[in-house]
N, C-alpha and C positions, 0 to 999 in steps of 0.2 A: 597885604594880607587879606585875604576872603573874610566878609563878616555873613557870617551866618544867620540865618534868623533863630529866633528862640523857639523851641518843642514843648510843648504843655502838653499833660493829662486833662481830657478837662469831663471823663465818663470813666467810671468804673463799676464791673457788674463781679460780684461773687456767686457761687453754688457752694452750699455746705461742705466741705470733705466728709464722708464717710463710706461706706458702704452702698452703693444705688444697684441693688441686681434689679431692679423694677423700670431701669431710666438706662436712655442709648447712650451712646458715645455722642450721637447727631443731638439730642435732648440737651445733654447737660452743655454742652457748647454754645447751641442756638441760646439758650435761655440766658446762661453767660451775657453772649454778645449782645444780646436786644435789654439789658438789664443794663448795658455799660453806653448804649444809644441814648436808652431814655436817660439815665443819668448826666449825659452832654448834651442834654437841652434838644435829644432828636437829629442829632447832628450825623450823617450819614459817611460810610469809611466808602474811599474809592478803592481800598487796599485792605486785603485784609492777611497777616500773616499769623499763621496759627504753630504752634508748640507743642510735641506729643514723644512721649519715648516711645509708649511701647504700642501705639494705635495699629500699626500695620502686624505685628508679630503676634499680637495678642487680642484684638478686634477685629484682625483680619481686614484693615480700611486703612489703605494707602489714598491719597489725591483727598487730603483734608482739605484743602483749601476749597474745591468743590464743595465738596459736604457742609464744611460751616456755612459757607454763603447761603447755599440754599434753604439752610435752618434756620439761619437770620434773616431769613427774606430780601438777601442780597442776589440774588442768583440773575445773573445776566447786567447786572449793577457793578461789581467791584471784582477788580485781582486777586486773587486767593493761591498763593501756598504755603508750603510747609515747612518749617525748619527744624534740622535734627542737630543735636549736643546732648543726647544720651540725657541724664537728667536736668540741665540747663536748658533746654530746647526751648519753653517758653521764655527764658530770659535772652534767648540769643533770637529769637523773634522780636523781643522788644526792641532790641540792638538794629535789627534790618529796618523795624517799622522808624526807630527817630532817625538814623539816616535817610530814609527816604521824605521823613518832610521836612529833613533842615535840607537836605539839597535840593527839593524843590522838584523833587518829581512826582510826587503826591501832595494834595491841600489836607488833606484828614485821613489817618489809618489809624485801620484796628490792631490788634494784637489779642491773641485766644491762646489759654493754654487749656490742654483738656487730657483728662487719664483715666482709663479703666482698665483698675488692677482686678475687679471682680472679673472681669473678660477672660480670664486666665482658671484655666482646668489642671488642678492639681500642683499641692507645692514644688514638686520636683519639676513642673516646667515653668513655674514662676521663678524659680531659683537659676533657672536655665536662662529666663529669657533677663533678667535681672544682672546676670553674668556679663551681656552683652557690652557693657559701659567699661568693661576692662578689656586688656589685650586680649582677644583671642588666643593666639600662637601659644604665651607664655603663660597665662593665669588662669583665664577660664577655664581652657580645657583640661588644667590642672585639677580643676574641682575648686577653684578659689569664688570666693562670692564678693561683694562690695561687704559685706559685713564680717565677713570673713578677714578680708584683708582688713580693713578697719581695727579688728580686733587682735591683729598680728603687731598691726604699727602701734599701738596702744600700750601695749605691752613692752616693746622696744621701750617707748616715752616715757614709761614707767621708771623701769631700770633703768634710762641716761640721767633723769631728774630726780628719783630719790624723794619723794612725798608720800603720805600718807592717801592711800588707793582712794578713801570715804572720801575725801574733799573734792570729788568730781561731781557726786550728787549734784552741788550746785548748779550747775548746768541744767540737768534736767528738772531740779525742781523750778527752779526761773523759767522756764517753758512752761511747765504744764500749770502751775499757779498763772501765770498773764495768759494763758487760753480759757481759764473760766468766765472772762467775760467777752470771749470773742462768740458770738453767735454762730457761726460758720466753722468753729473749730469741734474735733474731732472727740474730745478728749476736756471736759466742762467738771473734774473737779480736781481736788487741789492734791499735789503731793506733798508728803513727809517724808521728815530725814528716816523716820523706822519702817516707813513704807519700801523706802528704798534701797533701805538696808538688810530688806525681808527678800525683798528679789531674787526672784531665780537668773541663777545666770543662762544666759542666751549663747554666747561667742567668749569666753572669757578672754581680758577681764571685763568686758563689756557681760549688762545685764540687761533685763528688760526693760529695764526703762530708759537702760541708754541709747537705745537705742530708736526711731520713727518708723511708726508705721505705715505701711504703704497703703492707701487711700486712693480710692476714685475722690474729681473733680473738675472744674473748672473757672476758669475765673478773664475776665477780658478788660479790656484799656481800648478807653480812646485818645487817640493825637492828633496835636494838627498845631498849626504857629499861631503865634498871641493872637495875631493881627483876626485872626480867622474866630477864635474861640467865642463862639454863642453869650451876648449878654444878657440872655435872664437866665444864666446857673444860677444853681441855688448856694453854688461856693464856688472858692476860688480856684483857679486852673495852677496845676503843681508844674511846675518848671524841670525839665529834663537835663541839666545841667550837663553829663556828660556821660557818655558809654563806650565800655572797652572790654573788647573779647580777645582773650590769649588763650590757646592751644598750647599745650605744653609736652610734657613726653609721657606718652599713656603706659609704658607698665614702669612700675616703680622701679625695677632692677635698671633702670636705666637711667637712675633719677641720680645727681649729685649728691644729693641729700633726699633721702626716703620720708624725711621727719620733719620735709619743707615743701610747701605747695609753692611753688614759684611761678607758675601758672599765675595764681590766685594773686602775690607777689605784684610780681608787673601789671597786672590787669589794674589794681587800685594805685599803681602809680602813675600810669596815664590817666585814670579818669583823674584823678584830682590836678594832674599838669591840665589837660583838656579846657578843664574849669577853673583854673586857677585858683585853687581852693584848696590850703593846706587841710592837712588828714588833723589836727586840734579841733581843728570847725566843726566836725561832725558831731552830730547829737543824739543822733543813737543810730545803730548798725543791724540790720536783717542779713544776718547770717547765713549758711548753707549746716544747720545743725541736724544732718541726717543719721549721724552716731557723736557721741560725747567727742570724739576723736577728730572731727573735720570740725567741732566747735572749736577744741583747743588748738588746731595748726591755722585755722582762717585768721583766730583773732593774733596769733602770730605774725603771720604772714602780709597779714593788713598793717604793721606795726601798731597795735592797740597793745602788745606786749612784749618785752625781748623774746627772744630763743626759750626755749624750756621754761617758761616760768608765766603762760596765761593762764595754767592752774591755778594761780594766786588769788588772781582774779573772781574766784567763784567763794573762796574764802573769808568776802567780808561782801557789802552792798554795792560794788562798782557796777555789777549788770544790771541790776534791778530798776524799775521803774524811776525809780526817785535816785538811781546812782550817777556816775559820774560817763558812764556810756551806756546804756539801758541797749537790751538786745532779745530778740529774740518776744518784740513787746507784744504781740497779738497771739505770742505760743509759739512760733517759730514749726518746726517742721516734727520737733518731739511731741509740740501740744496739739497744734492745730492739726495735723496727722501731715503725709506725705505723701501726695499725687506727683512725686516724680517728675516727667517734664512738665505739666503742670504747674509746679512751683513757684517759680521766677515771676510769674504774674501775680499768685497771690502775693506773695514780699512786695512787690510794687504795688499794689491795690493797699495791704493794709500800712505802707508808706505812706499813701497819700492821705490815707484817715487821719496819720500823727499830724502831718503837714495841712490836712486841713483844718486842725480841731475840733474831729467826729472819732477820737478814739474811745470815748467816753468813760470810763473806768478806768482805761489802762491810759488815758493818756500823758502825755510826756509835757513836762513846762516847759516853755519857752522851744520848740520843737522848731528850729529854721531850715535844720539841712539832715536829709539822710542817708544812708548808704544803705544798697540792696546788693548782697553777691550772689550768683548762684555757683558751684560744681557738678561738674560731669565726671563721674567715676567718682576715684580716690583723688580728687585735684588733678586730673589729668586738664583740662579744662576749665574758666574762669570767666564769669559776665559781672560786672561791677556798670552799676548806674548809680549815681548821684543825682538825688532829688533835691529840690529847694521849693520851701512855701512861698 
């Protein structure tokens, strides 16, 4: 059997989520990647692969991986491209970047994920270009939206399980309470059950605050094997334990089950065979919580709950900070906001805070092992990493 070397984190840089009409596409990325350099002790990528949904359709900037480099002052220095997975895309770049330095074809890569939803002139063509992560043929062109359909399968989930509607709140209050003390989050005060019971609804039965908002961002990781990783960090390098991308079947009418991401499914079954690390072990989970609806089929799907019933889960302190699988701990995608293919790196950047004991507020006791997942579409698509301190 191949023995492979170990992949550590040993640099991570963030940009705020919010709003940037003032800052580029090339800005918020360089500054990313030269923030996630100096954070690995100066440590320089010969590689760099960047993450973007909607760069080329709505920035108008296809050949990111040119563009980063030369932001970051890599240009003519390192490999630069792109990888697309609709809204996973940074996470399935992270997936390229640790295969390339456990096999030994790069000593150190980057990973960048970067997103400019302000790039986008009017909401009927942000709705437009946001469509794109579902089938074309069968949904988009339908008029169907990711929040849309979210808010269809929701409903479904509803009627097969038979709970009281209020007890979803939970979800979105546990995000946006653990985003008031993430610096970089979108979204810095707290929710109520009567705040959230005041809500307008957006997509029924989805309401506004079920739903994440879409966000400019970026945020970057550096890699590279033990052996290599810089001895004067100012902390410890987080271990890359395992990554697993499955493709699954993109429009749900084709799905065995509509009210099962199975994607999502087998992606967390091989990372954890990968790593030989039973799914007990985990200590808390960054989820893909883009609508209350992809919280409760992920934590399904992961098995953290049977079939129909991870709504229970939101009913007493399991997810919270101090519960039994804390999730969604730096705000997740409802609090911290939602840059899209951008994502999958911030959930591994503020993984690596839990894992490195710089969560500081939010963070978790005894924090050894983490899970990061991302989704493309409606779980058409699944990136799972496993992280260890």
């Amino acid at each position: 059997m191949t023995a492979y070397p170990e992949v550590v984190i040993v640099g991570i840089g963030q940009e705020p989520v919010g709003e940037h009409w003032d800052t580029s596409l090339r800005e918020l990325a360089g500054r990313a990647l030269r923030s996630a350099m100096k954070d690995a002790g100066g440590l320089q990528p010969q590689a760099v692969y960047v993450g973007s949904m909607l760069a080329a359709s709505a920035s108008h900037q296809a050949n990111l991986g040119a563009l980063v480099c030369e932001a970051a002052g890599l240009a003519g220095k390192a490999e630069g491209v792109t990888a697309e997975v609709a809204e996973a895309s940074s996470a399935a770049a992270l997936n390229l970047a640790w295969q390339a330095v456990r096999s030994g074809m790069t000593d150190v890569a980057a990973v960048v994920g970067v997103e400019k939803v302000t790039d986008v002139v009017g909401a009927g063509q942000e709705l437009s270009l946001l469509g794109a992560s579902l089938d074309a043929d069968y949904e988009s062109s339908e008029g169907l939206t990711p929040t849309g359909q979210a808010a269809l399968l929701l409903q479904r989930y509803l009627y097969e399980n038979q709970f009281p509607r209020e007890v979803l709140r939970g979800f979105a209050m546990i995000a946006r309470n653990n985003a008031v003390n993430n610096p970089n989050a979108m979204f810095r005060r707290e929710l109520s059950a009567s705040a959230y019971n005041r809500a307008a609804p957006a997509a029924a039965p989805l309401n506004a605050f079920d739903i994440a908002a879409h966000a400019d961002g970026s945020a970057a990781l550096i890699l590279t094997r033990t052996d290599l990783a810089p001895r004067n960090l100012a902390h410890k390098p987080i271990r890359v334990l395992s990554s697993s991308l499955i493709a699954g079947r993109l429009a749900v009418h084709d799905r065995r089950d509509p009210l099962f991401f199975e994607a999502a499914a087998v992606s967390v079954r091989q990372a954890c065979l990968k790593a030989n690390l039973p799914l007990a072990n985990i200590d808390f989970f960054e989820y893909s919580d883009s609508t209350t609806l992809q919280a409760l089929l992920s934590l399904e799907a992961a098995g953290f709950a049977p079939r129909g019933q991870a709504w229970k889960l939101a009913m007493d302190d399991s997810l919270t900070l101090k519960g039994s699988l804390p999730v969604a701990t730096m705000g997740g995608h409802m609090g911290r906001g939602f840059p899209l293919g951008a994502s999958g790196v911030y959930q591994a950047a503020e993984a690596c805070l839990q894992l490195r004991g710089e969560a500081g507020a939010n963070q978790i006791t005894h924090a050894h092992y983490g899970m990061i997942q991302s989704l493309a579409g409606t779980g058409a698509a699944a990136v799972t990493h496993l992280l260890a301190g």
